[in-house]
N, C-alpha and C positions, 0 to 999 in steps of 0.2 A: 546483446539484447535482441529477443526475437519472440518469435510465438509459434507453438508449436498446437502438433494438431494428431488424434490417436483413433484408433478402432481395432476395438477386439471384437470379431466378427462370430458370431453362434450361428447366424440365419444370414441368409441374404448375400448379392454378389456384384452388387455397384462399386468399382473402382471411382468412379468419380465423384463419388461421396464426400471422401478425402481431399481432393480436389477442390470442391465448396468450399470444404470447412477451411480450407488453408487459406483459399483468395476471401473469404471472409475478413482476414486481418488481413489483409495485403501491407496494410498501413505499418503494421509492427516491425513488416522487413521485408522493403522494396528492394533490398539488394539480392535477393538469392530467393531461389525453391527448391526446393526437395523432394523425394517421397521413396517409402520404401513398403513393400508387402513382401510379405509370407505365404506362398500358396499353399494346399493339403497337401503337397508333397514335398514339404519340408524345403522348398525353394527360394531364396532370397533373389528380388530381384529389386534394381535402382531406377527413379524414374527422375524427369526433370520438367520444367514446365516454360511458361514465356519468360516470366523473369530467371533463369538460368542463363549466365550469359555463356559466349563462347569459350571462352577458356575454361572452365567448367564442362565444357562439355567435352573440350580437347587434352582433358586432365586424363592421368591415369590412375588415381589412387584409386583404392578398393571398395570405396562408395562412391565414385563418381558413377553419374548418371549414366545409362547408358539407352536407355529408349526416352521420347514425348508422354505423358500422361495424357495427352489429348490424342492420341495413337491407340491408348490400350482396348482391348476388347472385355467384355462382361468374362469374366473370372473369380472364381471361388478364392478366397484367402482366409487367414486365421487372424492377422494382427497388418496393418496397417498406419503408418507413419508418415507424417506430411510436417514441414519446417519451412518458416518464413523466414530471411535470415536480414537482420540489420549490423553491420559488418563495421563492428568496431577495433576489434584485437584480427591481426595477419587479414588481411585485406585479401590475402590470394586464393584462390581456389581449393588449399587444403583445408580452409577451413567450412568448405560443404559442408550440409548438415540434411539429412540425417548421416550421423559417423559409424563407423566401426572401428573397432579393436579386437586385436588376438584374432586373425585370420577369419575374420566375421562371425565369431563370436556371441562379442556385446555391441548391441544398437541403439544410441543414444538420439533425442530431438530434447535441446538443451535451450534455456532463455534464463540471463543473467551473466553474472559473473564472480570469479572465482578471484579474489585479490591476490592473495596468497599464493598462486598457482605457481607461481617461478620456484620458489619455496618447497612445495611438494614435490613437484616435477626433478627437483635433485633429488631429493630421496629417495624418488620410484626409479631415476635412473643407475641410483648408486647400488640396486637391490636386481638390477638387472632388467625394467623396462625400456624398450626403445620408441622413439614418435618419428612422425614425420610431418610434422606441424607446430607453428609456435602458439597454436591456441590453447587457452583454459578448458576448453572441449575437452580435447584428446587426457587434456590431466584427469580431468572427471575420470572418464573413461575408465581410464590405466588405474584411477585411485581404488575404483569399484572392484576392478580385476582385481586388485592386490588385497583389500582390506574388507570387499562388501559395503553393507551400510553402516559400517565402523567408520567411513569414509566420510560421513556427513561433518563429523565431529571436528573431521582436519582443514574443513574449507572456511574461511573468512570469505562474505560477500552476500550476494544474493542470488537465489535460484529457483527454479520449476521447471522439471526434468523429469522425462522418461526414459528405464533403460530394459532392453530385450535384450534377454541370454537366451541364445536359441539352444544351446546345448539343454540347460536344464529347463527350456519354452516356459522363462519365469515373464513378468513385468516388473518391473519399481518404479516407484513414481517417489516425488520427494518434493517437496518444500520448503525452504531457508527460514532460518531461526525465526523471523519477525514476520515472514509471511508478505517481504517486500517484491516478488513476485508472484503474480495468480495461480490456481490451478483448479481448473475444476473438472466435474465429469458428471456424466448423466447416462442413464440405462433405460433403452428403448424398449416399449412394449414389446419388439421382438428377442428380448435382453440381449442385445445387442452393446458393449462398451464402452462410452465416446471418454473420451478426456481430452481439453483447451486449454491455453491461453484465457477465453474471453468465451461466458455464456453465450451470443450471438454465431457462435461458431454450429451448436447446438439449431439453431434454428432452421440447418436448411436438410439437416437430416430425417431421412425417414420415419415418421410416428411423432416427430414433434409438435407437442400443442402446450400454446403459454398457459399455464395456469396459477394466480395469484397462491401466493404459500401466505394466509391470514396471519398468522403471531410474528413472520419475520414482517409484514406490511404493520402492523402495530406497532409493531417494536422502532419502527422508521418514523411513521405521522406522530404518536405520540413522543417519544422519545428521542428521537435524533441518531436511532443506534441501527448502524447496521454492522454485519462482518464479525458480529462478535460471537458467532456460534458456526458451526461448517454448513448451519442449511444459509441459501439462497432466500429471496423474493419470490424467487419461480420455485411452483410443487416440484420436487423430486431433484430439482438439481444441488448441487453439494461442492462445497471446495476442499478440497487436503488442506484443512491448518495450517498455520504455521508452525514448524518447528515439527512437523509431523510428516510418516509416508506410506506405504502403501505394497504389499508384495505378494504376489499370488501367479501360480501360474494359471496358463489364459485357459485351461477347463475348467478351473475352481474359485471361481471368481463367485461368490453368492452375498449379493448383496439382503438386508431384510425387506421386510416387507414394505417400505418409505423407498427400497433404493439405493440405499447406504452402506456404504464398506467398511469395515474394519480395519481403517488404519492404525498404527502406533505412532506413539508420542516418541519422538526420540534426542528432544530438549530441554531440557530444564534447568531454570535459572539455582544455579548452587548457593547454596548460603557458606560465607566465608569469610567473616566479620573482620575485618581492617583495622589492625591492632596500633598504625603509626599515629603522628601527628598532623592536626591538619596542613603544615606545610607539605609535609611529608607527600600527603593523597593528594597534594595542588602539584608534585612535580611529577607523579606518576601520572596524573589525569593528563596536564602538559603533552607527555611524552605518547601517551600513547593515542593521544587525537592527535599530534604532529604527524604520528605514522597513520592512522586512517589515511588525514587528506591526501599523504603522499602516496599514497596505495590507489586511493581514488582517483587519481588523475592521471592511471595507466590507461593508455590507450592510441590508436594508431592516428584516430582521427582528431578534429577539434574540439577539445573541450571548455566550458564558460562555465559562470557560475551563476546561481538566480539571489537576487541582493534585496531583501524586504526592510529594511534598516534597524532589523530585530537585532538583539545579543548573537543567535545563533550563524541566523544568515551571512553577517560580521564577520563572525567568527573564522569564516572558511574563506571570506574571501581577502581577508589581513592573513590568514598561512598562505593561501595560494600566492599571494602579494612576496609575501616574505623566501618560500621556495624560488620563485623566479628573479627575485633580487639577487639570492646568493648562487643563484646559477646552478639548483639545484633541477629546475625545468625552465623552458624556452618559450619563447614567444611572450607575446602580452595579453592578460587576462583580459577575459569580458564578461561585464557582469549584466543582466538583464532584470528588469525591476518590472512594476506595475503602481502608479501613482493615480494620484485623485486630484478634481481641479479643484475640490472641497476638501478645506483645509484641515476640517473634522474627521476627516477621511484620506491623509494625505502622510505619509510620512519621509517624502522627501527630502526633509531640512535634514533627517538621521541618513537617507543615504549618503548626501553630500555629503556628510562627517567623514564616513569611511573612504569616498569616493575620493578625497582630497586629500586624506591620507596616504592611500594607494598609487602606486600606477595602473590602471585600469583604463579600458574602452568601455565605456559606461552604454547600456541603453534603455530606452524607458517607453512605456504604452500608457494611457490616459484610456482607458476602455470606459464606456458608456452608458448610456440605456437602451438604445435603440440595435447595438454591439450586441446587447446581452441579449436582445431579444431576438435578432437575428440568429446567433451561434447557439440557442439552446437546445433546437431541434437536433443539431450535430453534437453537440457535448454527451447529450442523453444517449444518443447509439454510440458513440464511444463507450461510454459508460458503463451500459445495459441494464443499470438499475439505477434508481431515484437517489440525487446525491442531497444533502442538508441545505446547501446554499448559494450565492454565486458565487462564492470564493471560488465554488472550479473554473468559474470562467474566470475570474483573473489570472488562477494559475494556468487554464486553457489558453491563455493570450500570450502569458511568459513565454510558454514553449514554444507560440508561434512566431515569436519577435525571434528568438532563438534558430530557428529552422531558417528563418527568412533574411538571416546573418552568416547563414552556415555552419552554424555550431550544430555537434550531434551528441554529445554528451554535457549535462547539465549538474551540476552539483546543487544542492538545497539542502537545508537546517531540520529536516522533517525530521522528529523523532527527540530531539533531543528535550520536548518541554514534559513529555510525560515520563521518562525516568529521572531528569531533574531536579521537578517539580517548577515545572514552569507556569503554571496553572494555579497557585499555589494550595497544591490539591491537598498536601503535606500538613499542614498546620490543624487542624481541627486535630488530627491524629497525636501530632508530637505535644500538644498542650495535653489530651487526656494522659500520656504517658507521665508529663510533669504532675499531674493531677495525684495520679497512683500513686508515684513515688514523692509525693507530699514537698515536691520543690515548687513551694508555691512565691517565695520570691521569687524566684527566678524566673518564672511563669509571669508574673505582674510587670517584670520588668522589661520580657521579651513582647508582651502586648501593648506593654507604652510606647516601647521605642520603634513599635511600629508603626504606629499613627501616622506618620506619614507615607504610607507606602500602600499599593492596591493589592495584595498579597491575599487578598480576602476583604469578604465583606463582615464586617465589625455587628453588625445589625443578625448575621447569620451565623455570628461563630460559638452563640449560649447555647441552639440546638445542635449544631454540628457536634459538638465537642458532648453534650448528650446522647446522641445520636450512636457517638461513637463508644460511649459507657455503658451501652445496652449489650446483653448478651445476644451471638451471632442466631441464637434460635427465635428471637423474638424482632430480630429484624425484617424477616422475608413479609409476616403481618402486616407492620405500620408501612411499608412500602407501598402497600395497595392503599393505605387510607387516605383524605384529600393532601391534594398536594397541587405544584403549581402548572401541571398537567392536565388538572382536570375540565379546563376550558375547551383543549384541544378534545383528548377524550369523548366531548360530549358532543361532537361534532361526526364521530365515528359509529357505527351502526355494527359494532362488535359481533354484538348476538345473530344478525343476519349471515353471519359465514359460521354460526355454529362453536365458535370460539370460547375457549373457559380462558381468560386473561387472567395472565397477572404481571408482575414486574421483569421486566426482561431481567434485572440482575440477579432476580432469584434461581437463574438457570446458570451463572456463573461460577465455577468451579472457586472460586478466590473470595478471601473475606475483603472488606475494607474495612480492617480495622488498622494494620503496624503500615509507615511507611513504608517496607519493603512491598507489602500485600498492595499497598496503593499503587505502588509504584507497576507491580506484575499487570494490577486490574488494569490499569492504561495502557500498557505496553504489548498487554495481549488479547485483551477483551472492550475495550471503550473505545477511548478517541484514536487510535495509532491506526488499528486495521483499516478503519474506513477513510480515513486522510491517504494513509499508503493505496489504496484503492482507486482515489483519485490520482492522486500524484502517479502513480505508472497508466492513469488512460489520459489522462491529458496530456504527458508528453509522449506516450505512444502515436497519439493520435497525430502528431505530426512528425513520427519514426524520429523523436529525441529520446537519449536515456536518459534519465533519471535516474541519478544517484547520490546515496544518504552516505555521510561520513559520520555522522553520529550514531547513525547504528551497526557502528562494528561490534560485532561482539564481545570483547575484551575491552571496551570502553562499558559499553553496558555493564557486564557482568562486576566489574571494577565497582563502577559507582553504585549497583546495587547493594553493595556488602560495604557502606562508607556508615560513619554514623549518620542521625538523622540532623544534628545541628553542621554537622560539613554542607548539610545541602541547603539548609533554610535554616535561620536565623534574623531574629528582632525586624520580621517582616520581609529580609532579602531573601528571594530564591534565586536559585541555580550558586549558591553560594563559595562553593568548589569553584564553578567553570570561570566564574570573575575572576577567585585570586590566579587561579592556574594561567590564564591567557592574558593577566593587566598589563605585561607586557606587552602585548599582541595587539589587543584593541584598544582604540583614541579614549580616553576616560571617557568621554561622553556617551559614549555606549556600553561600556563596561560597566556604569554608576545607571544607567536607565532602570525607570521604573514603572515606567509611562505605556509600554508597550501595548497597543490597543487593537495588534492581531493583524492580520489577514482576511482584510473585511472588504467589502464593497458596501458602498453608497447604499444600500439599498432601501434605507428609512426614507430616505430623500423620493428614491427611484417610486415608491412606491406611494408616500402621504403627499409630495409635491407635483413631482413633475408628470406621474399617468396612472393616476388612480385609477381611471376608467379599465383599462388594458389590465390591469390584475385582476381588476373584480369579472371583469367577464371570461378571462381565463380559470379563475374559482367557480364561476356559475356554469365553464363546460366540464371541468373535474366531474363536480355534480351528475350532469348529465351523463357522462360518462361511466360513472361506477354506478351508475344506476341503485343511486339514494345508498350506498356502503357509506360517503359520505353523503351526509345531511344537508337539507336547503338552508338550515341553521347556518351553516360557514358564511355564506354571504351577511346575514345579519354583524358575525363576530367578523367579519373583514370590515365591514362598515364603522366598529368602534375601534379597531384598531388605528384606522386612517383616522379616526375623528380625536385619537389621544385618552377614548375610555379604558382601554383593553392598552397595556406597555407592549411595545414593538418589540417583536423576536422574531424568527424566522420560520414560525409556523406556517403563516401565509405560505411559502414558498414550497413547503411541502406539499400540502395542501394542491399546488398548481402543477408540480413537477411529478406527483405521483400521477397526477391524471394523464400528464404528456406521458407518461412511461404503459399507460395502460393502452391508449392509442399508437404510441407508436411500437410498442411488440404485440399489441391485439390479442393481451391478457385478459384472462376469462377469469371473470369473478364470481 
């Protein structure tokens, strides 16, 4: 895990350009630096920096550093590369970064990791590739030499990569299937190339000026959506999708007139309908999350797990429990939690279930108000754009209890409620389908037996499930018309940025109509991107990995193509993942139904204990976006705390977009 840093250069001849934008993250990877240029005459040359240590320098592979970056003089180049490296796999110095391959060749700055790499790495060697390194790097590498971007398709894990063929002076840039690491890029008025890790990288460059990007800023205050399309917050800047990449050599690089590149899609979920019994799918689902976690838990250094006392979170740490029992790995797990002293808000009593089960070193944080208001100035520049709520600071706290334990790789449940259906996003959908095909007992009896269960709200399931009977053309309409939005909305001064609104899902390539489609819309367009977006800057922010065992591919792709009652039935969801692991996990969490999320305190933080301190943080928003939002918001903060207006976390947007406007000194 690391963060990488890029410039295709057209104008201009600041070598320490590069330099900035890589100690911009320093955070992502205090263990190593890098850097590499191309001068006009076709010259490759390696550079190193403070954090370079000595042996690194006293290396002799073929990308070892060989001058200070704080040495170089003003220099014309073509392409530019800077690597921050947090050093999980081979600890030693061949695994420097930026790498080369095939006699310097191909030039990678690589962040993530490849599970399966041991796996490929014999077949590249069985075909006649040689390494000198036991990192997933050099596999990249070698895979790209042998296969091109046929090479995406062999890796299990997560990635965001850039790779220079100097012979055919191409780039590529790439992605991982879920888009569980970043990647973005921006083009300077002098069209000059950047590509990052982390927008913030972008700020200390040449021509850069913050300017608010209005539909993705609505798309956020009113709706809680970001990440769900490749523009940014900020005008002009852009991410590579997930599952998507990018290849052009560095004279032909033309972006439109926004900015924007023409990448390809080069993922897509296959449809391949699951012909066995649901035992059947409960011993393949078994088998092939056994092999995630154990894939997941390669690594040279320490790795924990983070334990929410959810189904999922469970889940991974009763295997890691169970591997280490049979002597499959070593040492003794630790797991790292975030609890509440409000009991509304607490789910303790569930970790102890597992806790007690397991052998584990258990640890836990109790975060605050006064916690939360201290750390949010630091969350948000990690961040670099306005996140929904303070759940990143509790996950912000996890990683630091982690960091502050020694652990550097972190395993988490992220990912597994939206292909699922953990949400129970599912049901509105599978009832019209009973509806169609006129199984209306079956229908009646599936919503009886659910009456005890929160799978859905009962009160909302006549227009869902209408909702969902309407043809796909006549949807994108009733989405603009009232809805429970339009509180927030009127708070917003739309028309002032020149804006024609409308529903951000209208821009969504996916219907929500068949569970597979729901399932896609979450997984690659709603709640997954922007969660995964937190989840790699708050444990970057304290150089921890973060890693998803549920989104291996093959567990995905699996459950996608299950039927729709494997997944959810007479009110239970994730209905597969129970029977598959009842083995695995204490009944009590395997039978849960209760789960009440990843939430902080914050009705309390905000109607009890410091009213004041929101509301004047809303009243500087204000001042700040100079009337974008309305003086109205104070009024609607005013009923929320008094119990007229129901408590959600609009507030919080509301406060947290204005710190984001102050603290990147975005121009509205």
């Amino acid at each position: 895990m690391c963060g990488i840093s890029g410039i295709i250069n057209h104008c201009g001849n600041n070598p320490k350009e590069i330099k900035s934008m890589t100690d911009v993250i320093r955070h992502r990877g205090p263990d190593g630096e890098g850097y590499l240029f191309m001068d006009y005459n076709n010259q490759l040359k390696c550079f190193g920096g403070e954090d370079t240590s000595n042996s690194i320098w006293s290396s002799k592979y073929p990308y070892s550093p060989k001058e200070n970056i704080n040495n170089i003089a003003e220099t014309h180049f073509s392409i530019a590369m800077g690597h921050r490296r947090l050093s999980i796999l081979d600890l030693t110095p061949s695994g420097h970064q930026p790498m080369s391959y095939r006699n310097g060749r191909f030039w990678i700055t690589f962040n993530g990791e490849v599970y399966n790499y041991k796996e490929i790495k014999a077949e590249l060697l069985r075909i006649g590739h040689n390494f000198i390194s036991e990192t997933d790097t050099e596999v990249v590498l070698a895979a790209f030499a042998e296969w091109g971007s046929d090479c995406l398709g062999r890796f299990a894990g997560m990635w965001a990569f850039a790779i220079y063929d100097k012979f055919a002076n191409e780039i590529f840039l790439a992605r991982d299937r879920y888009g569980i690491k970043p990647l973005y890029y921006w083009i300077s008025p002098e069209m000059n190339f950047y590509f990052a890790s982390e927008i913030k990288q972008f700020t200390v460059c040449k021509g850069w000026s913050s300017r608010i990007n209005p539909r993705r800023a609505c798309d956020f205050l009113i709706y809680t959506l970001t990440d769900h399309t490749d523009e940014t917050m900020f005008e002009g800047v852009y991410q590579i999708p997930s599952g998507c990449c990018f290849k052009s050599t560095l004279n032909d690089i033309k972006p439109d007139v926004n900015g924007r590149i023409g990448f390809q899609k080069w993922y897509f979920l296959k449809s391949d309908p699951f012909k066995g019994s649901f035992n059947d799918a409960a011993s393949c689902f078994k088998s092939l999350f056994e092999r995630s976690v154990a894939e997941h838990l390669n690594a040279d250094v320490k790795v924990g797990t983070a334990l929410s006392g959810g189904l999922d979170s469970s889940a991974i740490v009763c295997e890691v429990d169970w591997l280490q029992r049979n002597g499959v790995i070593s040492g003794k797990q630790q797991t790292f939690s975030s609890c509440s002293k409000d009991e509304r808000f607490d789910e303790k009593k569930w970790m102890d279930i597992v806790i007690n089960k397991t052998d584990v070193n258990a640890h836990f944080i109790y975060p605050d108000l006064q916690e939360s208001t201290d750390y949010t100035p630091d969350i948000l520049w990690y961040h670099d754009e306005p996140y929904q709520s303070q759940s990143a600071f509790l996950e912000y706290s996890v990683f630091r209890l982690a960091k502050l334990n020694g652990v550097k790789v972190l395993l988490n449940g992220q990912g597994a409620d939206e292909f699922l259906g953990g949400y129970g996003q599912f049901t509105s959908s599978r009832y019209t389908g009973m509806l169609k095909k006129l199984k209306i007992s079956r229908l009646i009896c599936d919503i009886k037996n659910s009456s005890n269960t929160n799978a859905f709200s009962k009160s909302a399931l006549p227009s869902a499930i209408i909702f969902s009977l309407i043809p796909s053309s006549l949807v994108k309409g009733l989405r603009n018309v009232k809805s429970s939005s339009d509180r927030v909305r009127a708070l917003i001064d739309v028309d002032r940025l020149g804006v024609k609104y409308s529903h951000p899902y209208n821009d969504i390539p996916v219907n929500y109509k068949t569970v597979p489609d729901i399932s896609e819309h979450f997984t690659f367009y709603s709640s997954l991107p922007k969660y995964l977006r937190d989840s790699d800057r708050d444990s970057m922010a304290h150089s921890v990995e973060a890693r998803v065992p549920f989104l291996d591919h093959r567990l995905v792709e699996f459950t996608y193509n299950l039927p729709d009652d494997f997944l959810e039935q007479n009110g239970l969801t994730k209905r597969i993942m129970r029977e598959a692991l009842s083995g695995l996990l204490p009944v009590e969490i395997k039978n849960r139904i209760d789960k009440i999320g990843f939430i902080a305190p914050e009705e309390i933080w905000v109607k009890k204990d410091n009213p004041k301190l929101y509301r004047q943080k809303i009243h500087d928003t204000i001042k700040l976006t100079d009337g974008f939002i309305k003086p109205e918001a104070l009024s609607y903060f005013d009923k929320v705390v008094n119990g007229q207006f129901p408590f959600d976390y609009s507030y919080w947007r509301l406060i947290i977009f204005g710190e984001w406007v102050r603290r990147f000194s975005v121009k509205i």
